[in-house]
N, C-alpha and C positions, 0 to 999 in steps of 0.2 A: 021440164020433163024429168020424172022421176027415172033410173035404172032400176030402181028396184029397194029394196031394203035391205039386202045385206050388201049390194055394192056401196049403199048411201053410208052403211056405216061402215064399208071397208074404207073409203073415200074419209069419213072425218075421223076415225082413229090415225090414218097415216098423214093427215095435212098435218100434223105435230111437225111431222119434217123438214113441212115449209118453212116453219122458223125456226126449226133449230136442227139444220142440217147434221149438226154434227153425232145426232142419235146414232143416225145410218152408222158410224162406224161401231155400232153393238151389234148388231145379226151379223156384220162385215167380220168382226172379231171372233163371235161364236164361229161362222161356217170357215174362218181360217182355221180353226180348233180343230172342229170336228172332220178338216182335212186329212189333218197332222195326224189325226187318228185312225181314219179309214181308208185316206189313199184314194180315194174317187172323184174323178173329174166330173162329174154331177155337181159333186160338194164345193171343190173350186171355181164353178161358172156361179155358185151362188154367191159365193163370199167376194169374187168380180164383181158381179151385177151390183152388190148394195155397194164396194166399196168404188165402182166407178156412179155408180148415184149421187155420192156422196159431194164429188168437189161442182159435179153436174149442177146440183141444188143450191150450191155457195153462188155458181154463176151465177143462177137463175135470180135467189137472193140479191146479190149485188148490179144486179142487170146489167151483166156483162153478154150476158146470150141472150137476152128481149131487147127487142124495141117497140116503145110504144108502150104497152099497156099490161104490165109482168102480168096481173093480177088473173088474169083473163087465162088459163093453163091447161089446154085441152090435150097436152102432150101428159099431164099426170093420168090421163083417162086408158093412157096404153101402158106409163109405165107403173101404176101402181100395181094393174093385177097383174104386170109380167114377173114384176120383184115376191107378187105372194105365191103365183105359181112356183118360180124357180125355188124360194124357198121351201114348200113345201115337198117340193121333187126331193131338196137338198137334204130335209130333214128325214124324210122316208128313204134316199138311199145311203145316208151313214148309220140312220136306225138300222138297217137291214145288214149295214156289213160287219158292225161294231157287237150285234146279235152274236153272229156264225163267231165260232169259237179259233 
């Protein structure tokens, strides 16, 4: 059962993660940045969300947090679009503070 075609290819642009969790800490870095510069907790629950992703994914990786059968991942179905929404919130409200003069 398809979602669709741009969740199909939100889903395989972000499985990169699956094996090489440790991408996550690049948007985790950026939205610490763009913290430090705008000061909005918007922007901080973003650079949260990827960098606690992050050692999440190592588990998952290491099957520390599966049992049985990793491969099979219906928990990436909630958190990939929550980590693109948050991001995108993130990106839109440091754009908007780092604007105002």
């Amino acid at each position: 059962m398809s979602l669709g075609p741009a969740m199909d290819m939100l889903f395989r642009n972000m499985a990169v993660l699956i094996e090489h969790p440790l991408l996550a800490a690049v948007p985790g870095a950026v939205f610490v940045a763009l913290f430090a510069a705008s000061r909005k907790l918007l922007v901080l629950t973003a650079a949260a969300a990827w960098l606690a992703y992050l050692p999440y994914e190592y588990a998952m990786k290491l099957r520390l947090l599966c049992s049985g059968d990793c491969n099979i991942r219906l928990d990436l179905g909630v958190l990939y679009p929550v980590l693109v929404i948050v991001s995108v919130v993130g990106l839109a409200v440091s754009a908007r503070a780092l604007a105002r003069p």
